[in-house]
C-alpha positions in Angstrom: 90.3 101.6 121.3 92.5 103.8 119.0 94.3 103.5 116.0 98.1 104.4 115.4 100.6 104.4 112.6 103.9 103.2 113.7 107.1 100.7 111.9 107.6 97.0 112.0 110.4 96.3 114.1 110.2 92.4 114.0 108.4 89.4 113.2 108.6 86.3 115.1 106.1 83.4 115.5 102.9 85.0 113.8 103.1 88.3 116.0 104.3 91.1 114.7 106.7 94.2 117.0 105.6 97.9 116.0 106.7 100.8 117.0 104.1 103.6 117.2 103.9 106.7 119.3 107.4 105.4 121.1 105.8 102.4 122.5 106.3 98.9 120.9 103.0 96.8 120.6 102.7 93.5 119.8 100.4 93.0 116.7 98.6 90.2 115.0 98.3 90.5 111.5 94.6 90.9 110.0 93.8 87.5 107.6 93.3 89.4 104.6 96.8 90.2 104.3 97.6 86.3 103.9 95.1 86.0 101.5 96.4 88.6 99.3 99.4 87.1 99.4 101.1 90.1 101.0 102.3 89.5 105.0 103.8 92.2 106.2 107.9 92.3 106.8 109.8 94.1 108.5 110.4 97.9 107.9 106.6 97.7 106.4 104.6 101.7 108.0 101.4 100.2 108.9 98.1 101.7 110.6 97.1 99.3 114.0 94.8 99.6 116.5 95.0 99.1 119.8 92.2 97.8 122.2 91.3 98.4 126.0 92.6 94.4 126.2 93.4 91.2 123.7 95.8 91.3 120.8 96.2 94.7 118.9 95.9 94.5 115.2 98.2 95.5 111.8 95.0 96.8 109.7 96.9 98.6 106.7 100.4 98.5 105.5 101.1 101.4 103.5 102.7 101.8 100.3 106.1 99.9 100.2 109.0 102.0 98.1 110.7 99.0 97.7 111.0 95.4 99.3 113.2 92.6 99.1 112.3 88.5 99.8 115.9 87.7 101.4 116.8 89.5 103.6 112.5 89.8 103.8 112.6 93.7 104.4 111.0 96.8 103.4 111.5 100.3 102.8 115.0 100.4 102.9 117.6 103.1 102.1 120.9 101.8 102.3 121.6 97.8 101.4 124.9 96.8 103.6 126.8 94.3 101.9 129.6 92.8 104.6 132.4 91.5 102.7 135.5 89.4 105.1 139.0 90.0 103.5 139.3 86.1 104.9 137.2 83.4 107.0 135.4 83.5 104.6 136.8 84.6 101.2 134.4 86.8 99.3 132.4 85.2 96.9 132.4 88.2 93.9 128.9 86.4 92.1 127.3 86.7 96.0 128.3 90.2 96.4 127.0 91.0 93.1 123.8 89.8 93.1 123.3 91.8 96.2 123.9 94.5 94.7 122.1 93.7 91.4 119.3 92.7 93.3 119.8 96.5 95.3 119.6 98.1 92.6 116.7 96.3 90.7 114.8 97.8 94.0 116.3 100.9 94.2 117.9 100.7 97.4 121.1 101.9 97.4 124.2 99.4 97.5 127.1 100.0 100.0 130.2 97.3 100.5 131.6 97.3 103.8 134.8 95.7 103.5 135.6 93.9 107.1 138.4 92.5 109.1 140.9 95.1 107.1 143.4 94.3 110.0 144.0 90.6 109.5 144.3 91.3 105.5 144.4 95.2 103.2 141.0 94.7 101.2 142.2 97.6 98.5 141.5 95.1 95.9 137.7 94.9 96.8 137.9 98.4 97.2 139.2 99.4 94.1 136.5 97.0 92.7 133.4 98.6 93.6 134.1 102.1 93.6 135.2 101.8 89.9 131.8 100.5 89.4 130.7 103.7 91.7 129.3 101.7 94.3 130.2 103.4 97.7 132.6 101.3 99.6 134.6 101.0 103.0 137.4 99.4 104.6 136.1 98.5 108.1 138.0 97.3 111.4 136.2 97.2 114.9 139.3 98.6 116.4 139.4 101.3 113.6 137.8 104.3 115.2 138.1 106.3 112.1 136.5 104.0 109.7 133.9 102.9 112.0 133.2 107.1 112.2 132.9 106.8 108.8 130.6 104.2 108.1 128.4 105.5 110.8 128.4 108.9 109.8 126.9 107.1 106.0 124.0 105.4 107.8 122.7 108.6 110.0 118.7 109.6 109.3 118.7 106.2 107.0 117.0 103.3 107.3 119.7 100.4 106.7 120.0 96.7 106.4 123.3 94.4 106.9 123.6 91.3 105.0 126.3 88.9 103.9 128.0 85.7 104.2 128.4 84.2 107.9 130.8 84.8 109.5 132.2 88.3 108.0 131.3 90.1 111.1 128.2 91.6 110.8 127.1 91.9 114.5 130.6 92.0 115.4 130.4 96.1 113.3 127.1 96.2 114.1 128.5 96.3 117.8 131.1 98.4 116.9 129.3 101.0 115.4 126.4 101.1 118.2 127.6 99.9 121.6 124.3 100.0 123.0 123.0 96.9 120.9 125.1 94.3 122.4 124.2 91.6 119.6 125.3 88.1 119.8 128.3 87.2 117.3 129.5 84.0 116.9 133.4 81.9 116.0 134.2 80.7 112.9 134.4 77.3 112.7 137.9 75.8 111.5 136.3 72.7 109.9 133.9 74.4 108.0 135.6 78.0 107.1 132.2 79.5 108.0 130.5 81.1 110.6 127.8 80.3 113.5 124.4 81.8 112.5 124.6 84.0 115.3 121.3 86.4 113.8 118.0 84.3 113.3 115.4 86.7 112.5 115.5 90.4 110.7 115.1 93.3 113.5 115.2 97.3 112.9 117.1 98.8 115.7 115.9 102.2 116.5 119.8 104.3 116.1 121.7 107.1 114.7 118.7 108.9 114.0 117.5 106.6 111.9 116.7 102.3 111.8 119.4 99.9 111.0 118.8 96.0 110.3 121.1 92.5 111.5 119.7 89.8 109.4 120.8 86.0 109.3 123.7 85.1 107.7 124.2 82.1 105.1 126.4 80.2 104.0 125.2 79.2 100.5 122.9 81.5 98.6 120.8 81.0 95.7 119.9 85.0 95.3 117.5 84.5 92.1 115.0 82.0 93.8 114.8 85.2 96.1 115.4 88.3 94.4 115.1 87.3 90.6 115.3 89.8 88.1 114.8 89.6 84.2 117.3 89.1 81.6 116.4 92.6 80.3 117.1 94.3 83.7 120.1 93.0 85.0 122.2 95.0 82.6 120.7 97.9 84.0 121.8 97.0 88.5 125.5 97.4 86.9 125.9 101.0 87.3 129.1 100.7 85.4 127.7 99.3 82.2 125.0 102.5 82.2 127.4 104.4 79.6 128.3 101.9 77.3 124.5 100.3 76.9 123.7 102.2 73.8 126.7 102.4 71.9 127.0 97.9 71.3 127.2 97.6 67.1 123.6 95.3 68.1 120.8 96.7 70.0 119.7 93.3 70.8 123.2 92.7 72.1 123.4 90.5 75.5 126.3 92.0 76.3 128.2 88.2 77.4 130.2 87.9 74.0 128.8 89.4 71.1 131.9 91.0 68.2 131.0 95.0 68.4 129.9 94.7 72.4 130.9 98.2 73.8 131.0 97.1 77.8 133.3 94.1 76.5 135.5 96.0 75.2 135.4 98.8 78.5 136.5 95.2 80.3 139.4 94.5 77.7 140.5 98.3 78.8 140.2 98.1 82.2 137.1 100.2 82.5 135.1 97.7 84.0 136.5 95.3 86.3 136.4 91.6 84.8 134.8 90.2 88.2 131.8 92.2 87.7 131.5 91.4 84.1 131.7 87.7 84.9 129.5 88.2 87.4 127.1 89.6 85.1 126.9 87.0 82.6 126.7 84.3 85.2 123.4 86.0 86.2 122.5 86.4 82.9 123.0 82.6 81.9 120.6 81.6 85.0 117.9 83.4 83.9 117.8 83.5 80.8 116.0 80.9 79.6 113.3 81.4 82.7 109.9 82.0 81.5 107.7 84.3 83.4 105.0 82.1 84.5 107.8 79.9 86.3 108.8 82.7 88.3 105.1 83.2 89.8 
């Protein structure tokens, strides 16, 4: 018997992949970890032990530096946002509660824009790097900008996420040959994609771990990855500047007289998509009381 520290890799039916010493074992999770409330995910360091025969065992998860419920993932670096130009349209309130909801964990937000070649995403573009979010146009026949992307994601551990359909495994592929994911058609009737990705898997590449996790095609991000009325100013990196300068310090920041980051919108220092985005977040929660989000 010895005892290893290694990565989750993946979770499927109760057992659990880990990577330790550059051997995978499959793991059974110890009881206490259900009873705490606290399964491990994927991404989660943990301490196992391995047996002369039977099942080995996850005994400790370590400290997580952050962890999101959907995509169910820890320890991430990089959040990979995959946004389709068309089939399907982005969604701006999607998008940016995925990166709210990056933020609010400190993981680091990145859009890449995707099939650039059926339709120039310079608008998208335009709209996250004036909120200084870091942000690429991406075409799997594009050797430069897949270079580029991949060249961002080296020594990090990243996760891709977004609607169905953009073409997630389809970059994933191009960016990294050698994992040969599935990828699926859209479908014509309903302007979405096949759920080609059904559970969350690290891939060990680029000298560091990257993530494919399902796609959707509705999302309801704050049953998943709520955050409090008093924080979701603060996952706008844009606003940051303007936050104590409103005439109120009580101000909400959705249509108070004296608001600083309304006016930024009114002169084109915040993109209006964003601050829409914004108070349509803030209207969802804001009447939420903490012991309903339990």
């Amino acid at each position: 018997m010895k005892s290893l520290n290694g990565i989750i890799l993946k979770s499927t039916g109760g057992f659990y992949y880990v990577e330790a010493a550059d051997v995978v074992y499959e793991c059974k999770a110890r009881g206490i970890f259900r009873k705490k409330n606290n399964s491990p995910k994927v991404g989660d360091r943990v301490k196992i032990t391995v047996p002369e025969d039977g099942y080995c065992s996850i005994d400790e998860i370590e400290q997580r530096k952050n962890t999101l419920k959907r995509p169910p993932l820890s320890n991430i670096d990089l959040l990979v946002i995959v946004v389709s130009t068309v089939e399907p349209s982005p969604n701006y309130l999607v998008i940016d509660k995925m990166t709210a909801a990056a933020v609010d964990n400190e993981i680091e937000p990145v859009i890449v824009v995707s099939k650039s070649d059926l339709k120039a995403g310079g608008e998208l573009l335009d709209i996250y790097k004036k909120a200084g979010i870091k942000a690429f146009s991406c075409s799997k026949d594009d050797e430069i900008s897949i270079a580029a992307v991949k060249s961002y994601l080296t020594g990090k551990t990243s996760a891709f996420t977004g609607n169905s359909g953009v073409g997630k495994s389809t970059l994933l592929n191009a960016l990294y040959p050698e994992l040969k994911l599935e990828t699926g058609e859209i479908s014509e009737k309903l302007g979405r994609g096949r759920h080609t990705t059904r559970t969350v898997e690290l891939f060990k590449v680029g000298g560091g771990y990257v993530a494919d996790t399902p796609g959707f095609s509705t999302v309801d991000l704050e049953r998943y990855n709520m955050i409090d009325k008093e924080n979701i100013m603060f996952c706008f990196p844009e606003f940051r500047e303007y936050l104590t300068t409103c005439k109120f310090t009580s101000c909400s920041h959705t249509c108070e007289k004296g608001c600083e980051i309304i006016k930024a919108v009114k002169e084109g220092k915040i993109s209006p998509s964003r601050h829409e985005s914004y108070v349509a977040m803030y209207n969802e929660v804001k009447d939420i009381k903490q012991w309903q989000k339990k």
